[in-house]
C-alpha positions in Angstrom: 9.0 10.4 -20.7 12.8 10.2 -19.6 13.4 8.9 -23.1 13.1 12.7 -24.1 16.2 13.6 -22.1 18.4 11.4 -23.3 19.8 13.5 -26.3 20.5 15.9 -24.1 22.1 14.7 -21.3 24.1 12.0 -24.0 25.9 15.3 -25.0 25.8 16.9 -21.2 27.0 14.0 -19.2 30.7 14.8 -20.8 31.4 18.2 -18.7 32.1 17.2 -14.9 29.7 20.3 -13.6 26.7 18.0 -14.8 27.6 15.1 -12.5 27.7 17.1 -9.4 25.1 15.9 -6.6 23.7 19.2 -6.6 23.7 20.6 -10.3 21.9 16.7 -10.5 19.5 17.6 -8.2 18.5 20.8 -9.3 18.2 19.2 -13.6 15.8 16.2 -11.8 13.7 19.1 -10.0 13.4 21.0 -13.2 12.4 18.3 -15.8 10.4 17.3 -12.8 8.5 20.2 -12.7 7.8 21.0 -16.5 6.6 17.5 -16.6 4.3 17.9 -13.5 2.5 21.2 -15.0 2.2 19.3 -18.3 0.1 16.7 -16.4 -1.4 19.1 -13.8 -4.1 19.8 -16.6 -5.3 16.1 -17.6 -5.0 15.5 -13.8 -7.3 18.7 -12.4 -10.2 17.2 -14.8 -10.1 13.3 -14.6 -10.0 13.9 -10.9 -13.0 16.8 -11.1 -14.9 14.5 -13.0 -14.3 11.7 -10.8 -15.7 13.7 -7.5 -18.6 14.6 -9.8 -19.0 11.4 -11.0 -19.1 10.0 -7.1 -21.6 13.2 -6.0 -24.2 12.1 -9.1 -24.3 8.7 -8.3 -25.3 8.7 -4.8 -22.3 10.3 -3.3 -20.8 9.8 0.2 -22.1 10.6 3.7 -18.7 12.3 4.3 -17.6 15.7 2.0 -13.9 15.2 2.9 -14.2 12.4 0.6 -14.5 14.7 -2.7 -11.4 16.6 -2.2 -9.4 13.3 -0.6 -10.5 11.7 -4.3 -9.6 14.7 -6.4 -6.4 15.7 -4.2 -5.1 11.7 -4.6 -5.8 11.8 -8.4 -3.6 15.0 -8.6 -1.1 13.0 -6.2 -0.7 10.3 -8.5 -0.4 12.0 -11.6 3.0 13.5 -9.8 4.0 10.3 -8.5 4.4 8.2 -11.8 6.6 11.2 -13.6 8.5 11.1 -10.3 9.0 7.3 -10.3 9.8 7.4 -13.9 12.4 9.8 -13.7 14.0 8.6 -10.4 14.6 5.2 -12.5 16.2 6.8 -15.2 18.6 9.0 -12.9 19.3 6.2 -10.9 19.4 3.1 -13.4 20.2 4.9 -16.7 18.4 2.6 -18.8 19.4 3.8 -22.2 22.2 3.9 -24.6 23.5 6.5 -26.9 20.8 4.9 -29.4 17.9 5.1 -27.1 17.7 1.4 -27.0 17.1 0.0 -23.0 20.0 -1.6 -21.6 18.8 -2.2 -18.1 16.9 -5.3 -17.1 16.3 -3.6 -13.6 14.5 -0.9 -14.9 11.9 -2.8 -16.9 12.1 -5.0 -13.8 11.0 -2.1 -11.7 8.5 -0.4 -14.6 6.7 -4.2 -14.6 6.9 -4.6 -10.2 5.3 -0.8 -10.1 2.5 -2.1 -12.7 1.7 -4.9 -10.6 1.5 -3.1 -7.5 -0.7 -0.8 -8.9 -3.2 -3.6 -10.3 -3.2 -5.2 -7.0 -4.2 -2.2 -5.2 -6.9 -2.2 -7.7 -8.0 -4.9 -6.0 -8.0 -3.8 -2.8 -11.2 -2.9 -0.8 -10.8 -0.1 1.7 -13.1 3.1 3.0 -12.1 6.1 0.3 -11.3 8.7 2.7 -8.4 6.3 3.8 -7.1 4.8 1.1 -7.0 8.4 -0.7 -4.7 9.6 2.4 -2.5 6.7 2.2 -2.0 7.6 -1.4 -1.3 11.2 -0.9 1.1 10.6 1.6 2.8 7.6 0.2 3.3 9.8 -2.9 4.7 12.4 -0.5 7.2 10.4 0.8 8.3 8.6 -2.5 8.7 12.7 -3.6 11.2 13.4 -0.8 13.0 9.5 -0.8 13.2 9.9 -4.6 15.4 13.1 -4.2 17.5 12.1 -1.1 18.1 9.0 -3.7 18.9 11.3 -6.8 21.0 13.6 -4.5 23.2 10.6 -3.2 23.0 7.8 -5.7 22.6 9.7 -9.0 26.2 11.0 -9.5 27.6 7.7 -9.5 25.2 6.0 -11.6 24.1 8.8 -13.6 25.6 7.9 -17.4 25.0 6.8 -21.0 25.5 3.2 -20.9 27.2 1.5 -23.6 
């Protein structure tokens, strides 16, 4: 997903005005957005179809539990574009030729994956779980700008 920027921001990252904290900020919240609405769609249904899917095969003894399931599948399909794009501010992982440069980053792409397989694992009540996913993703929304904000201007280039 970031890898679509980087044409963009190879020829950008030469005026000063683009490395400022706040004209930074305001780009990551931008691409952030277009790519949230893009996924909003895909998002609205899986996580429709997967309350429906929980109500026609016996459903739960609690109804908070249909929108906690739908809400979290909407949370997470905001949280990977986040995390993505909070890796590329911060890490700049790719070169003028769009090749990846940064061992961190596909360090940090391969530790998310893990994570996420290992909560796959996890047992827990729905109800919870789903709010601990909406408000982790939440708080990695806000941490990731404060991050961008601070970090980004000083690590925010085209490597070589």
């Amino acid at each position: 997903m970031p890898e679509d920027f980087i044409n963009c921001d190879h020829s950008l990252l030469t005026y000063s005005f683009y490395k400022k904290p706040k004209n930074i900020l305001k780009l990551f919240w931008i691409r952030l957005r277009e790519i949230i609405k893009i996924n909003l769609l895909p998002s609205t249904v899986i996580g429709a179809g997967l309350a429906l899917f929980l109500f026609a095969t016996g459903g739960t003894d609690n109804p908070l539990n249909y929108v906690v399931l739908f809400v979290s599948v909407v949370a997470l399909s905001i949280f990977f574009p986040v995390h993505y794009l909070t890796l590329y501010y911060l890490l700049q992982p790719y070169n003028a030729g769009t090749e990846i440069k940064s061992g961190t980053y596909q360090l940090m792409i391969s530790v998310t994956y893990v994570v996420c397989y290992m909560m796959l694992q996890v047992k827990m009540p729905t109800l919870f779980f789903g709010i601990m996913t909406i408000a982790f993703c939440l708080i990695y929304c806000i941490a990731a700008s404060v991050l961008v904000y601070i970090l980004a201007p000083k690590t925010f280039r085209i490597r070589t």
